[in-house]
C-alpha positions in Angstrom: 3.9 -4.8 21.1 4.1 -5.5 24.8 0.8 -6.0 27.0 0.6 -6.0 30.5 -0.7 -4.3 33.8 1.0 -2.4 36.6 -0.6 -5.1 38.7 0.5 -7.9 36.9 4.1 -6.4 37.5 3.5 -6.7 41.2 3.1 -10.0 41.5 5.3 -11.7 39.8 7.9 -13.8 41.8 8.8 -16.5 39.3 8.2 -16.3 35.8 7.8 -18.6 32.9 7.9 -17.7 29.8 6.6 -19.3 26.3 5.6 -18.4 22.7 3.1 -19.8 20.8 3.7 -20.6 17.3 1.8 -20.3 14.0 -0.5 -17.3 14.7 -0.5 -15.7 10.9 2.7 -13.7 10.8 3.3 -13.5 14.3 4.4 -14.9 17.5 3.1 -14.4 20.9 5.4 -14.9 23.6 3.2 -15.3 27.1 4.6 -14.7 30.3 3.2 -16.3 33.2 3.8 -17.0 37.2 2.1 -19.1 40.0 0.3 -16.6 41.9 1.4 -17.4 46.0 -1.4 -15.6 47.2 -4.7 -17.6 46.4 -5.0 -21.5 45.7 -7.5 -23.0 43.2 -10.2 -26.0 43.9 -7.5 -28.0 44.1 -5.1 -26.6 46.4 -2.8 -25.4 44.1 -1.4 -21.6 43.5 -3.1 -21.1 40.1 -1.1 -19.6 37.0 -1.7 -16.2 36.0 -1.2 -14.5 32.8 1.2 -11.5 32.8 2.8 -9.2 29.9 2.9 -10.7 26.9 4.6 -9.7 24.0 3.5 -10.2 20.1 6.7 -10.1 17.4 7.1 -11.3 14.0 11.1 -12.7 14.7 12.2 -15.7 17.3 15.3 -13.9 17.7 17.2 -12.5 20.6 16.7 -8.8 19.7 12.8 -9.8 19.3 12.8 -11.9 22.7 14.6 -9.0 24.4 12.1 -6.7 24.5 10.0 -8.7 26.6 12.1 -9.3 29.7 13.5 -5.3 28.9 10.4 -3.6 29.0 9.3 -5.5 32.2 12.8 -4.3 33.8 11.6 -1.1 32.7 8.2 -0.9 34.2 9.4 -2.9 37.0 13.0 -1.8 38.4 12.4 -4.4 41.5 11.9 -7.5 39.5 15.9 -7.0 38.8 15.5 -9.3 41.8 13.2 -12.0 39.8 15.2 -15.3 41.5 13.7 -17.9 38.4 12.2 -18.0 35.2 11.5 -21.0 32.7 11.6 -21.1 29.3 10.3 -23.7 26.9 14.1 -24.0 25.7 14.2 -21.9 23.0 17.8 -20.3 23.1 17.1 -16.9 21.9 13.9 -16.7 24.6 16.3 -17.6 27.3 19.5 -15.8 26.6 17.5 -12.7 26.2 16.4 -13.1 29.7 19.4 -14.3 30.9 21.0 -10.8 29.4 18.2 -9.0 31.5 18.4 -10.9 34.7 21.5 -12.4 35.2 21.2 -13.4 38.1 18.2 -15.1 37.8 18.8 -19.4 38.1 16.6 -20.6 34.2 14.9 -23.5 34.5 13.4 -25.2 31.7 9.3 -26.3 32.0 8.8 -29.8 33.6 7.1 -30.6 30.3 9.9 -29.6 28.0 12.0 -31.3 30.3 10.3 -34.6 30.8 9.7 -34.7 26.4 13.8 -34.1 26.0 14.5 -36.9 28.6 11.3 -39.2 27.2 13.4 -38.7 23.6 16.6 -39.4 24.9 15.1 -42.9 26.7 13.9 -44.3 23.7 17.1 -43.2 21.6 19.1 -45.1 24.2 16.8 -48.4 23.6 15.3 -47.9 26.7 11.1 -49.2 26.8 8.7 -50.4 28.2 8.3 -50.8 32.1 12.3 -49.5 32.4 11.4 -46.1 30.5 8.3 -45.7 32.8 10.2 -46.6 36.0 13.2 -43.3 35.0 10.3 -40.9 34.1 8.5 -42.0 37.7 11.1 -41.8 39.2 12.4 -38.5 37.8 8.8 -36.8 37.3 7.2 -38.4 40.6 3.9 -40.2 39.9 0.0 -40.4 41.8 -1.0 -43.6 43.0 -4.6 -43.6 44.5 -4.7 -39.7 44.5 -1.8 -39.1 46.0 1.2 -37.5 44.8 4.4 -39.5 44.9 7.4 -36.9 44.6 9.9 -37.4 42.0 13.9 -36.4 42.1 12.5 -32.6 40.6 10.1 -32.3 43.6 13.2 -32.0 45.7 13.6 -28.6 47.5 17.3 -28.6 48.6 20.6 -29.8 46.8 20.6 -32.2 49.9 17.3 -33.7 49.2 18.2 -34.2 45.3 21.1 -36.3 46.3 19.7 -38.2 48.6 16.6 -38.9 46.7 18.4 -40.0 43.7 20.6 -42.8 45.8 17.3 -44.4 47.0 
């Protein structure tokens, strides 16, 4: 079943995706994007629900109807330029089939989990651990934000971040 509102369509300009897990029989896979138009108390673009779709299967041809149907209800978002995924590989790849060329990211918390894992497989602890994920993730010291090598907004910046 999908869910979701011509005006919800709209305004989508990146979109994350993720399904939630152990709901009876079912799965609900929630689409989401930062709306660019407003900013919350805190001077962020809040997140916004969008479509949603509820399935009994995590597989591709379950996934696919998502990212399908909002092609179909929205030709222009053929030009979506990102989504994210929580790294399930069906989730993505039925995306991926839908908007090919869209870049997929994966969620900065799936992301800094997989490279917290890999740290402590690799012995790494401790102060060293904490030092990789700040520098990697970006940290706040006395309220305020210090950028990490994902906080880069250019290939340039990236590179040059990560030999300081």
């Amino acid at each position: 079943m999908f869910l979701g509102s011509d005006r919800q369509l709209t305004e989508i300009g990146k979109l994350g995706e993720d399904t939630t897990f152990n709901i009876g029989n079912y799965y609900v896979t929630v689409s989401f994007y930062k709306h660019q138009m407003l900013l919350n108390k805190f001077d962020n673009e809040p997140v916004m629900m969008c479509p949603m779709l509820i399935h009994q299967l995590n597989t591709f041809d379950s996934y696919f109807k998502l990212p399908s149907t909002l092609l179909q209800e929205s030709p222009k978002l053929i030009d979506l330029k990102v989504f994210g995924t929580d790294g399930d590989v069906n989730l993505s790849s039925a995306f991926q089939a839908c908007f090919p060329n869209s870049k997929h990211l994966l969620c900065d918390i799936h992301m800094f989990v997989n490279i917290e894992r890999k740290l402590v497989k690799l012995g790494i602890s401790g102060k060293l651990r904490k030092e990789y994920i700040n520098d990697i993730f970006g940290y706040v010291e006395e309220d305020i934000k210090i950028p990490g090598l994902v906080d880069s907004l250019s290939a340039e910046e990236f590179t040059c971040n990560l030999n300081n």
